[in-house]
MDTraj code that builds the backbone (N, CA, C; nanometers):
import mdtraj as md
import numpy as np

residues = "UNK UNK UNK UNK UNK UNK UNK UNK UNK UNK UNK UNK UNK UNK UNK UNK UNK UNK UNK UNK UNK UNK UNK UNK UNK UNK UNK UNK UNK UNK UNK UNK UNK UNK UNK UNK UNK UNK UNK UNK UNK UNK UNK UNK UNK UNK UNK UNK UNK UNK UNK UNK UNK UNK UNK UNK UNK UNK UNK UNK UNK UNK UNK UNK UNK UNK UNK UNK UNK UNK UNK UNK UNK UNK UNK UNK UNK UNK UNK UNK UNK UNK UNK UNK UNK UNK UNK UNK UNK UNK UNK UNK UNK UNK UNK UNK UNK UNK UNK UNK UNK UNK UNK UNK UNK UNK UNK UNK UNK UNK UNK UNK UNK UNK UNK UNK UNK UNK UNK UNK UNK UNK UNK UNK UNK UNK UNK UNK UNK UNK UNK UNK UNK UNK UNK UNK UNK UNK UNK UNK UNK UNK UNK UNK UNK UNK UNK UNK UNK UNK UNK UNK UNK UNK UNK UNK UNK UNK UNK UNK UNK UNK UNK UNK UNK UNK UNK UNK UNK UNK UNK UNK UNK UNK UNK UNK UNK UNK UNK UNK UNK".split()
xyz = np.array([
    [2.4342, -1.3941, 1.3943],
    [2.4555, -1.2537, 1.4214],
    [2.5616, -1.1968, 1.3280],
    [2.6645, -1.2840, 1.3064],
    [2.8018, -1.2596, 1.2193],
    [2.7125, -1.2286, 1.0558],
    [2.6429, -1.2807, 1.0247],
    [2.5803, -1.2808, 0.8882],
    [2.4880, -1.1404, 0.8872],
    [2.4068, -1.1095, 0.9885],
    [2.3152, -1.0177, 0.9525],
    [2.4143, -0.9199, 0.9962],
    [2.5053, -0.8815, 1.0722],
    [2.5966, -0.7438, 1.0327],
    [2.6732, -0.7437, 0.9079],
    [2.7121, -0.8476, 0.8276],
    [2.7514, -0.8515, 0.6792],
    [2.6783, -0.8290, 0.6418],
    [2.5043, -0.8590, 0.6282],
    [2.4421, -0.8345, 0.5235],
    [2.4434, -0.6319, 0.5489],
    [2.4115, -0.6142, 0.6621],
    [2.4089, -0.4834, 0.7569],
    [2.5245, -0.4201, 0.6555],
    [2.6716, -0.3958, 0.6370],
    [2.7353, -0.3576, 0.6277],
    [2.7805, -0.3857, 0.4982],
    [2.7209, -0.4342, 0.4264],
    [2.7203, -0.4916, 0.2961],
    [2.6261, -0.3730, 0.2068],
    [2.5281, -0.3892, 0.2731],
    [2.3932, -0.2795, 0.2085],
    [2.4268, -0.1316, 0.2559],
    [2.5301, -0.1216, 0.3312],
    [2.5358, 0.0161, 0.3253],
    [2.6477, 0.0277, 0.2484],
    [2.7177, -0.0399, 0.1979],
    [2.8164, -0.0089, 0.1095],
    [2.7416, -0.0304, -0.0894],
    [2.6125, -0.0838, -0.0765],
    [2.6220, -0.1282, -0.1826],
    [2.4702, 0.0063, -0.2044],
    [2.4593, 0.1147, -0.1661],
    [2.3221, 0.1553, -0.1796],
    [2.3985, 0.2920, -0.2569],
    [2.3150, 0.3182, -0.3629],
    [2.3277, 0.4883, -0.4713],
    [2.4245, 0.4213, -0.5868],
    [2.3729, 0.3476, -0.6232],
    [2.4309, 0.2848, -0.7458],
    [2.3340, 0.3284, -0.8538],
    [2.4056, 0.3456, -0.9601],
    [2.3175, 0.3766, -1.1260],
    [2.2299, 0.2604, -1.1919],
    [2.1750, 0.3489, -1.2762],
    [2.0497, 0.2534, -1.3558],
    [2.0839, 0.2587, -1.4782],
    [2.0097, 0.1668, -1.5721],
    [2.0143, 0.1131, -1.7225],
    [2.0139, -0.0258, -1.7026],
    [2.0494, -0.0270, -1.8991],
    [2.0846, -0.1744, -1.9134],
    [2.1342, -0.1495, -2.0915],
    [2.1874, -0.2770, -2.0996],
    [2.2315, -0.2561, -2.2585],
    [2.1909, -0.3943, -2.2553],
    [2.2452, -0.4764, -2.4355],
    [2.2276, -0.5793, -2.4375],
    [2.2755, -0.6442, -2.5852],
    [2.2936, -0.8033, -2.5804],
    [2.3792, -0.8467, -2.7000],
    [2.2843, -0.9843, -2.7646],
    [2.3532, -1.0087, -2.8551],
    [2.1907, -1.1459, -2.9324],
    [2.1200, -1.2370, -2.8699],
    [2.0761, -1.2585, -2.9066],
    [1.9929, -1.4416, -2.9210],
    [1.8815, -1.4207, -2.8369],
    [1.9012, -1.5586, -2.7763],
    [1.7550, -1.6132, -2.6780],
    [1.7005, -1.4860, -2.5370],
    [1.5656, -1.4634, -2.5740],
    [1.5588, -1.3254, -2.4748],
    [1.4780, -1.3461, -2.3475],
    [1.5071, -1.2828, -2.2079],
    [1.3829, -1.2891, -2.1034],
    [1.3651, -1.1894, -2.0675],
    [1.2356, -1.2086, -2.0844],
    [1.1927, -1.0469, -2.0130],
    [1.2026, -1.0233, -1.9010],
    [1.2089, -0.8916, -1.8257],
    [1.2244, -0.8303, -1.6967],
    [1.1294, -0.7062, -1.7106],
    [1.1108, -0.6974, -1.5400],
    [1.0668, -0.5547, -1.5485],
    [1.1274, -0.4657, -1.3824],
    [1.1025, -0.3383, -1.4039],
    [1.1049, -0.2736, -1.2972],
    [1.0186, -0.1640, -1.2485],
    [1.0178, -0.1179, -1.1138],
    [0.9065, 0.0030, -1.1120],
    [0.9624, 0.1561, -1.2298],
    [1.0598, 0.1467, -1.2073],
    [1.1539, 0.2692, -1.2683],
    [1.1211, 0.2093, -1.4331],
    [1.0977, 0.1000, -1.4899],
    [1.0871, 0.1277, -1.6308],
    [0.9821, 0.0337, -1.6715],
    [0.9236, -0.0030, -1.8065],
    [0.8813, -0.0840, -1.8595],
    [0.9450, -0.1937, -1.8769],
    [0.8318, -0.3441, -1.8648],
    [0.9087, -0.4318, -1.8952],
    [0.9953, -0.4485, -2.0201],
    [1.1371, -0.5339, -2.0298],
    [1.1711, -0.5349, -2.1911],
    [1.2427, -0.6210, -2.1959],
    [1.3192, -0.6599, -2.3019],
    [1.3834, -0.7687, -2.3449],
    [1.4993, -0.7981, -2.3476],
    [1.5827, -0.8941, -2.2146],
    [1.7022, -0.9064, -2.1873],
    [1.7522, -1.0205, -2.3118],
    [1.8614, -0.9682, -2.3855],
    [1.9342, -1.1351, -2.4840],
    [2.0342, -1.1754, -2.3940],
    [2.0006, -1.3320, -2.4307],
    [2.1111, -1.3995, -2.3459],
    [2.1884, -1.4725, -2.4911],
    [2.2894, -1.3891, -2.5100],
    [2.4343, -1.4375, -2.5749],
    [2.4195, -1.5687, -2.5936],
    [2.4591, -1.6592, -2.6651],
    [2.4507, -1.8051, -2.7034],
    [2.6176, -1.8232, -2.6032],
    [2.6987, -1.7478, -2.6112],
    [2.8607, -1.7799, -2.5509],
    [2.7945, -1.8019, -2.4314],
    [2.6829, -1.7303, -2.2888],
    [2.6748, -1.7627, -2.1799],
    [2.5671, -1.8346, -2.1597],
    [2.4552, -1.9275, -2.2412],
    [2.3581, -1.9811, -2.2590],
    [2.3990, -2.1063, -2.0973],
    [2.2549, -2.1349, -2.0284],
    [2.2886, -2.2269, -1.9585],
    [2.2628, -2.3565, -1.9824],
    [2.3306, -2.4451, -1.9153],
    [2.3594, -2.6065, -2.0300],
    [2.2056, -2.6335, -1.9828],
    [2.1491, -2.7087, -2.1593],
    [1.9976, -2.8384, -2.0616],
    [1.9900, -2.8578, -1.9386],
    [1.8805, -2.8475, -1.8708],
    [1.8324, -2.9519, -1.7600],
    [1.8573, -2.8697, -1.6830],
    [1.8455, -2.6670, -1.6836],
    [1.8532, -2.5993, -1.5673],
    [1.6984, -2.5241, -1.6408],
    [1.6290, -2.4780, -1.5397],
    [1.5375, -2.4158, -1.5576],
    [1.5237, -2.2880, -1.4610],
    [1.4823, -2.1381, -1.5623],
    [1.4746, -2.0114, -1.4783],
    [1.4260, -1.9982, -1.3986],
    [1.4713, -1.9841, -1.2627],
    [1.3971, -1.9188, -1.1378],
    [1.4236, -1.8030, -1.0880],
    [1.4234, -1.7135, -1.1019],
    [1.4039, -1.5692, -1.0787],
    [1.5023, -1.4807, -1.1710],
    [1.4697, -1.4099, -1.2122],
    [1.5631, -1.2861, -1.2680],
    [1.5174, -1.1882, -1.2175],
    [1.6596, -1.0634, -1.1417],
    [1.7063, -1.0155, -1.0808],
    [1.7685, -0.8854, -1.1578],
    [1.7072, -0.7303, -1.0973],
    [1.8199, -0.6390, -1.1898],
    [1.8766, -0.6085, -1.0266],
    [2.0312, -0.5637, -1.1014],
    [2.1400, -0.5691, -1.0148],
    [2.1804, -0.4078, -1.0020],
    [2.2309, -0.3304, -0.8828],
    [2.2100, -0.2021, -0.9372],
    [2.3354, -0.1898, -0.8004],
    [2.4797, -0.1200, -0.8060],
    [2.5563, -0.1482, -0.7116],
    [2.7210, -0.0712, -0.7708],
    [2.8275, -0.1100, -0.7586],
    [2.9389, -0.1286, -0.7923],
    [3.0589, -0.2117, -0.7552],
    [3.1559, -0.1874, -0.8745],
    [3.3055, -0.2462, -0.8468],
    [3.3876, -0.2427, -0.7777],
    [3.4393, -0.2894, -0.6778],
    [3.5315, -0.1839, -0.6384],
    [3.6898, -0.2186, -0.6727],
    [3.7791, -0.1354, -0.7315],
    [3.9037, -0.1484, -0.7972],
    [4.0238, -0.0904, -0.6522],
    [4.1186, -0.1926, -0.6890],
    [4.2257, -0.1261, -0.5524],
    [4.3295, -0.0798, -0.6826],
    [4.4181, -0.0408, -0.6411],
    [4.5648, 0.0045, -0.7002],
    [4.6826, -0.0659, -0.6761],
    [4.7430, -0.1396, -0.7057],
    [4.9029, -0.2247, -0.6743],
    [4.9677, -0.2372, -0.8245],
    [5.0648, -0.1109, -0.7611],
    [5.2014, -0.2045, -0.8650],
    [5.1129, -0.0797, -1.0502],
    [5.0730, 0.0408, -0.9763],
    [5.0073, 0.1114, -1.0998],
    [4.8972, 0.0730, -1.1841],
    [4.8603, -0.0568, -1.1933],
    [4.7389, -0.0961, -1.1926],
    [4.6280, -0.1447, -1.1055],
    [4.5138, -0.1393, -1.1526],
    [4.3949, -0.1552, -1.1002],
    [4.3147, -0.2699, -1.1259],
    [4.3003, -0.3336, -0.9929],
    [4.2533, -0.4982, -1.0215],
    [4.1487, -0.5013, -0.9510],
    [4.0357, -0.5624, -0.9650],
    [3.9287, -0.5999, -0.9117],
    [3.8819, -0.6265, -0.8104],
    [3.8469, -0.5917, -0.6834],
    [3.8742, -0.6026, -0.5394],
    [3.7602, -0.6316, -0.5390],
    [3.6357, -0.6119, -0.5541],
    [3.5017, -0.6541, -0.5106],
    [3.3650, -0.6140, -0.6008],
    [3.2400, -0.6853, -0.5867],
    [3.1183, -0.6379, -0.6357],
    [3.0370, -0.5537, -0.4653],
    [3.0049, -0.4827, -0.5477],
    [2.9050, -0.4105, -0.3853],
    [2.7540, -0.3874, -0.4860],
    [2.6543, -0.5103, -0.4717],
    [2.5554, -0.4233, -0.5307],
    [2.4032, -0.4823, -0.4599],
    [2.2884, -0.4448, -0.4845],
    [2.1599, -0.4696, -0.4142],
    [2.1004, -0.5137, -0.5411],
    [1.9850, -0.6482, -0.4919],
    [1.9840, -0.6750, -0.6302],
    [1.7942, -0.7057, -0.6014],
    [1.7465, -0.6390, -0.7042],
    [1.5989, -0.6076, -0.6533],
    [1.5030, -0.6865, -0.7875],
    [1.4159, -0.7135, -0.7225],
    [1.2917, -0.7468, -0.8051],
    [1.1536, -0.6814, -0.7958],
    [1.1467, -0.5650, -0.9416],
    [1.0715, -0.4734, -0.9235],
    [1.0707, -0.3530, -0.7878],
    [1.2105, -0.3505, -0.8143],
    [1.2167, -0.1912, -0.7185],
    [1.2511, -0.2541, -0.5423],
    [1.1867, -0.3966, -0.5087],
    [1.2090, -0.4175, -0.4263],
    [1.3409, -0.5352, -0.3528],
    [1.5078, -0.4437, -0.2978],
    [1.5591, -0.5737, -0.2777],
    [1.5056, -0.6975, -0.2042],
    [1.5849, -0.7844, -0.2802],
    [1.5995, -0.9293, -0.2527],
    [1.7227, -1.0334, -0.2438],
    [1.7920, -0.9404, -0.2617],
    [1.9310, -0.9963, -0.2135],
    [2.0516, -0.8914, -0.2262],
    [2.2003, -0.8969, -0.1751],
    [2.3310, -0.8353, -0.1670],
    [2.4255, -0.9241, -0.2519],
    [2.4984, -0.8847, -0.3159],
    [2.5867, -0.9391, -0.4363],
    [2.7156, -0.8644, -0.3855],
    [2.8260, -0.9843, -0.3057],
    [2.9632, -0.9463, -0.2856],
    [3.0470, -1.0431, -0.3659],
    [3.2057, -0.9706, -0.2754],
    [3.2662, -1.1121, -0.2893],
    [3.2998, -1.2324, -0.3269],
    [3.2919, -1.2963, -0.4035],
    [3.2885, -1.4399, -0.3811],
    [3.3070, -1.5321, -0.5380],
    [3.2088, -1.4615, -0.6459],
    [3.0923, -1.3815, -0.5843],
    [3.0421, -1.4662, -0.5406],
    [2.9427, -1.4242, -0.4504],
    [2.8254, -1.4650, -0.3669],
    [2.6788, -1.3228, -0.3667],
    [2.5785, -1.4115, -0.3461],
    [2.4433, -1.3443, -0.3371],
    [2.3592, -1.4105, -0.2289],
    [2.3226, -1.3112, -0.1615],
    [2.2725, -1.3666, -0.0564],
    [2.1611, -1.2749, -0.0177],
    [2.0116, -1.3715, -0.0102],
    [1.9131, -1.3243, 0.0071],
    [1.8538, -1.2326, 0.1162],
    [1.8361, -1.1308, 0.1169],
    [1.7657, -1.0462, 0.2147],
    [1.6130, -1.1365, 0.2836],
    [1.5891, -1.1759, 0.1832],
    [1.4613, -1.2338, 0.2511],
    [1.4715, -1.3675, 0.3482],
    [1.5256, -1.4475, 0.2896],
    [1.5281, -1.6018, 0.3630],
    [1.6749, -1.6391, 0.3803],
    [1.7767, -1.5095, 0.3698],
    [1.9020, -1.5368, 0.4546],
    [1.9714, -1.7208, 0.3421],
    [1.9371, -1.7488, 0.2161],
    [2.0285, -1.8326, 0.1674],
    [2.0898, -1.7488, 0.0843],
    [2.1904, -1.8412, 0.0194],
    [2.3084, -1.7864, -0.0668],
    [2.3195, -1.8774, -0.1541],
    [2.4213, -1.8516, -0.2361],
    [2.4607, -1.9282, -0.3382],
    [2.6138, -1.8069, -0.4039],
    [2.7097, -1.8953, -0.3558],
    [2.8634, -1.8769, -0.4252],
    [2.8813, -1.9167, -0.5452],
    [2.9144, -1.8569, -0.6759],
    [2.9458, -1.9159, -0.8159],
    [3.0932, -1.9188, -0.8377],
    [3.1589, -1.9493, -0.9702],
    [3.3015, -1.9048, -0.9958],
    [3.2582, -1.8724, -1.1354],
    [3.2906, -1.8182, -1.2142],
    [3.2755, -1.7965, -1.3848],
    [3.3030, -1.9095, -1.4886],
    [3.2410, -1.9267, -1.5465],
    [3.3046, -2.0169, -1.6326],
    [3.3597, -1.9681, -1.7590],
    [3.4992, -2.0432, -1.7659],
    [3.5794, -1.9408, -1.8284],
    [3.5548, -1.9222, -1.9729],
    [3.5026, -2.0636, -2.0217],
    [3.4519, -1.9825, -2.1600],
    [3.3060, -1.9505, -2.2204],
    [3.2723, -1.8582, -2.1026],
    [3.1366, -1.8725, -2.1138],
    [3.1669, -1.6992, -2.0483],
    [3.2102, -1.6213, -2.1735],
    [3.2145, -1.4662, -2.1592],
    [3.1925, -1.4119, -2.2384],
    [3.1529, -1.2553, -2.2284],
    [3.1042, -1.1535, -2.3621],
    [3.1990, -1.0142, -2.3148],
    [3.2521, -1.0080, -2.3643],
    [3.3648, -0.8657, -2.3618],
    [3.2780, -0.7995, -2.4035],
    [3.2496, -0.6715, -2.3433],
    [3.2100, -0.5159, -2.4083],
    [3.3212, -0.3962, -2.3755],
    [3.3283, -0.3046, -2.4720],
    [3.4334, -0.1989, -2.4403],
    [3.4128, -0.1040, -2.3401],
    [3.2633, -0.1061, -2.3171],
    [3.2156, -0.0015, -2.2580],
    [3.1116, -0.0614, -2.0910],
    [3.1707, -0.1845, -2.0832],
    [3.0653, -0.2259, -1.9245],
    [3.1574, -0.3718, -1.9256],
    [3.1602, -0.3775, -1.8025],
    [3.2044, -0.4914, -1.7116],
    [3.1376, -0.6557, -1.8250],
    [3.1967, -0.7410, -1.8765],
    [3.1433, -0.8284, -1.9282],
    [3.0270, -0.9282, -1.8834],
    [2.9703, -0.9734, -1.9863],
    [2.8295, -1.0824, -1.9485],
    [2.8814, -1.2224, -1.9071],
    [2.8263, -1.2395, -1.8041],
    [2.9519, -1.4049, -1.7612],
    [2.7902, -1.5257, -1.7755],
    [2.8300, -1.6298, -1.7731],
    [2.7878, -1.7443, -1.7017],
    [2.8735, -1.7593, -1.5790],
    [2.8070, -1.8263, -1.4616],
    [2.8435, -1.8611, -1.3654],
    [2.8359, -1.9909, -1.2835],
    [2.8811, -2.0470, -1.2545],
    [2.8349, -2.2043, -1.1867],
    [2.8624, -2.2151, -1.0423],
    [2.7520, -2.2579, -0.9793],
    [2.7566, -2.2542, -0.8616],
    [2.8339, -2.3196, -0.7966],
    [2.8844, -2.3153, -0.6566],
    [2.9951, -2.3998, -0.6135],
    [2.9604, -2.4355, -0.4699],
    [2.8610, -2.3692, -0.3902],
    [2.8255, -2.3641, -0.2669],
    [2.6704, -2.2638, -0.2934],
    [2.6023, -2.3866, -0.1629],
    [2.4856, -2.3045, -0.1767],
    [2.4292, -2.3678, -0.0025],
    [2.3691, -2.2619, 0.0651],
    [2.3115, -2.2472, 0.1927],
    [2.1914, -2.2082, 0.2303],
    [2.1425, -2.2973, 0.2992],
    [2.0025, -2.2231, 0.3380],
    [1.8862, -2.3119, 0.2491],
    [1.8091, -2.2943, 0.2817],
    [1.6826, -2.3682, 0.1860],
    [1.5917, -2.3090, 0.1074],
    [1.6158, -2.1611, 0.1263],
    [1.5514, -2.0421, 0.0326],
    [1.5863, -2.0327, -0.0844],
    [1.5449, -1.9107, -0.1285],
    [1.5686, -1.8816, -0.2652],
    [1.6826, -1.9628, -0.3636],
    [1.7792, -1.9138, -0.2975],
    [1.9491, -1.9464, -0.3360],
    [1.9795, -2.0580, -0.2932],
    [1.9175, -2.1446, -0.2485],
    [1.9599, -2.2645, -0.1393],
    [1.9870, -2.3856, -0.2406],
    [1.9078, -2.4085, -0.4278],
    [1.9418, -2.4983, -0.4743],
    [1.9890, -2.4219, -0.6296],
    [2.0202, -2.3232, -0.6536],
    [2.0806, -2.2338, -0.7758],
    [2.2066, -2.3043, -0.8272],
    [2.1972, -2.3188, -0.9437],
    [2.3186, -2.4226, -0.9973],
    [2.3600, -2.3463, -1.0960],
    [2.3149, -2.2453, -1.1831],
    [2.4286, -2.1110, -1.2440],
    [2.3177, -1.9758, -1.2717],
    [2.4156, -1.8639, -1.3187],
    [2.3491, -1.7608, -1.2641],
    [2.4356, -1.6828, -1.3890],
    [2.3836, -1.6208, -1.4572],
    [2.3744, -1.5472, -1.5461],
    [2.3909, -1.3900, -1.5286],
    [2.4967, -1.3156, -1.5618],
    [2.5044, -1.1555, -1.4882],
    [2.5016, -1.1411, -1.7066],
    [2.3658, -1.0056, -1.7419],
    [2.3506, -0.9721, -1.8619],
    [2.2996, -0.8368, -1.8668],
    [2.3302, -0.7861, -1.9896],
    [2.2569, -0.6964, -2.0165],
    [2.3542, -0.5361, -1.8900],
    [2.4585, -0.5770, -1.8956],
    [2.5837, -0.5055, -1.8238],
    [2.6328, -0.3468, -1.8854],
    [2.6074, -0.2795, -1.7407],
    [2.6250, -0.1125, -1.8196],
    [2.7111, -0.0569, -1.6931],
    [2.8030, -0.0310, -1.7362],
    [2.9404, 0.0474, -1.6794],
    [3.0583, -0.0309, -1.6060],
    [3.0844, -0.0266, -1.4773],
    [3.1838, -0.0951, -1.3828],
    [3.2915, -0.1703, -1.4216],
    [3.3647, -0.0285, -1.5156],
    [3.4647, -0.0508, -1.6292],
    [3.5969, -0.0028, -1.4991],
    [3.6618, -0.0333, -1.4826],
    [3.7835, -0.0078, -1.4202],
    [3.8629, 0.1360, -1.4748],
    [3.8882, 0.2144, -1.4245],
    [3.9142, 0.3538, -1.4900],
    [4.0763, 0.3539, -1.5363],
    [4.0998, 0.3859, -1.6632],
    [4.2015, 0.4067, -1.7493],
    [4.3187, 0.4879, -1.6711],
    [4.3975, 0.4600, -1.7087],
    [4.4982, 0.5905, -1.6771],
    [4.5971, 0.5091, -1.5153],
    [4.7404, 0.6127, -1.5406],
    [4.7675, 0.5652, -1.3807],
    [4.7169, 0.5977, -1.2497],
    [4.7683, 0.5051, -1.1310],
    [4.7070, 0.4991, -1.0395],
    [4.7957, 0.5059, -0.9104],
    [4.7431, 0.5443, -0.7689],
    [4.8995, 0.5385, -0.6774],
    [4.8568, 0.4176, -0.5989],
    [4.9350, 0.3436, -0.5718],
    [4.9082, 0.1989, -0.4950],
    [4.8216, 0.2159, -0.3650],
    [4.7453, 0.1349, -0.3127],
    [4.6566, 0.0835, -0.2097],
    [4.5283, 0.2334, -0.2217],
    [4.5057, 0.2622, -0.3520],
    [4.3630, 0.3938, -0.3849],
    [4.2809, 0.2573, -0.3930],
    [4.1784, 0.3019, -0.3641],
    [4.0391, 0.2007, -0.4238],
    [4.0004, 0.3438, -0.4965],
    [3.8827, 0.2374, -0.6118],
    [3.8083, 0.3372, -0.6545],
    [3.6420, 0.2479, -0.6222],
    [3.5154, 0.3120, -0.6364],
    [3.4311, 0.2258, -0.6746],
    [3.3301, 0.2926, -0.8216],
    [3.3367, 0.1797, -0.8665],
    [3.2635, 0.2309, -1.0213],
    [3.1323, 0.1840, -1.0670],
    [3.0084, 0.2918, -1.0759],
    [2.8521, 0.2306, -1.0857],
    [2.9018, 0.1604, -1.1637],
    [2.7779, 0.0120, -1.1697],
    [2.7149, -0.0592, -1.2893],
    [2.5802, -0.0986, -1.2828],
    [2.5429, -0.1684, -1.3202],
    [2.4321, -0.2411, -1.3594],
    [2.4153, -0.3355, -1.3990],
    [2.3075, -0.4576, -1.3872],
    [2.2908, -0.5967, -1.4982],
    [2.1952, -0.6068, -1.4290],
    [2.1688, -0.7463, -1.5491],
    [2.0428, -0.8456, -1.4648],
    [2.1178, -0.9320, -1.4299],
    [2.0668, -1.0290, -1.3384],
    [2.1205, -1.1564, -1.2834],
    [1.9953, -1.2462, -1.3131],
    [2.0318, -1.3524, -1.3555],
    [1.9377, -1.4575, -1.3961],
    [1.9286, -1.5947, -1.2922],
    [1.8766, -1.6834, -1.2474],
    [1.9319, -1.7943, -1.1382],
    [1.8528, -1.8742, -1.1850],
    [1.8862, -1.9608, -1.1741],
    [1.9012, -2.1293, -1.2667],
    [1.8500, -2.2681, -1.1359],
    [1.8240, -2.3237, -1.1945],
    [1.7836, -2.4720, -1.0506],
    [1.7844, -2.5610, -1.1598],
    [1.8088, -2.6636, -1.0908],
    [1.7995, -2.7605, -1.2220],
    [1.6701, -2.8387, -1.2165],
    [1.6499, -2.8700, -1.3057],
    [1.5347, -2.9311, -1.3585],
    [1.4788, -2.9352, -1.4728],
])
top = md.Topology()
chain = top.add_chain()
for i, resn in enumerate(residues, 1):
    res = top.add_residue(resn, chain, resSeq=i)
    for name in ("N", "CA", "C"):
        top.add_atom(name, md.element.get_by_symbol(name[0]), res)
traj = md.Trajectory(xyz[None], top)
């Protein structure tokens, strides 16, 4: 019951988020959505996932950041986003992070790996991710890293700030999920 009012209260925080996508070199997968034609996500060689994982679902991510205020700057307090395949969600992206399936209720918690990043000036960076916990026997239940690409906005806003403001800031990506094999 504790889980489906998170997911409950999760999706109402994470719904009227913006669309796009941008994108940076190398090895590409395609995606598609109802809102556009399919096209061609690059996955960066810096966040490439190691041998012996193979793609199982890619995911566009459509949601925001949310930034608190302490001390005049603005630090990273959370992801709030819905993350759909072809128009239709299939999972909530908080916290953690963590993603957790709308459909079959598993998850999968990552941490970043730290040198496995793409700085852009203008959108939240392209990470690799490695899983650290995973629940449930669904979707997410055996995901071993997860790929956030192809990243447009949920830039933390410039300028000063007065302590304990949140802000939340659209973005966008794909999310990629990995199993090994």
């Amino acid at each position: 019951m504790k889980r489906i009012a998170r997911l409950m209260a999760f999706g109402a925080i994470a719904i009227g988020a913006g669309l796009a996508a941008c994108s940076s070199a190398h090895q590409g997968v395609t995606t598609s959505s109802k809102a556009t034609a399919p096209q061609q996500v690059q996955i960066p060689n810096a966040v490439k996932v190691p041998s012996g994982n193979k793609l199982a679902g890619s995911f566009e991510g459509h949601g925001v950041q949310i930034y608190q205020c302490t001390n005049n700057s603005r630090t990273l307090l959370q992801p709030a986003a819905i993350i759909s395949d072809n128009g239709n969600p299939v999972a909530l992206h908080s916290k953690g992070p963590v993603w957790i399936s709308t459909i079959d209720g598993s998850e999968v918690r990552a941490t970043p790996v730290s040198s496995a990043i793409v700085n852009h000036g203008d959108a939240i960076p392209e990470l690799l991710l490695k899983a650290t916990e995973n629940h449930g026997a669904g979707q997410f239940g055996s995901v071993t890293y997860v790929q956030r690409l192809a990243t447009k906005g949920g830039l933390a806003p410039k300028g000063p700030c007065a302590d304990g403001i949140r802000v939340s800031v659209q973005y966008s990506a794909f999310y990629l999920f990995y199993t090994a094999g």
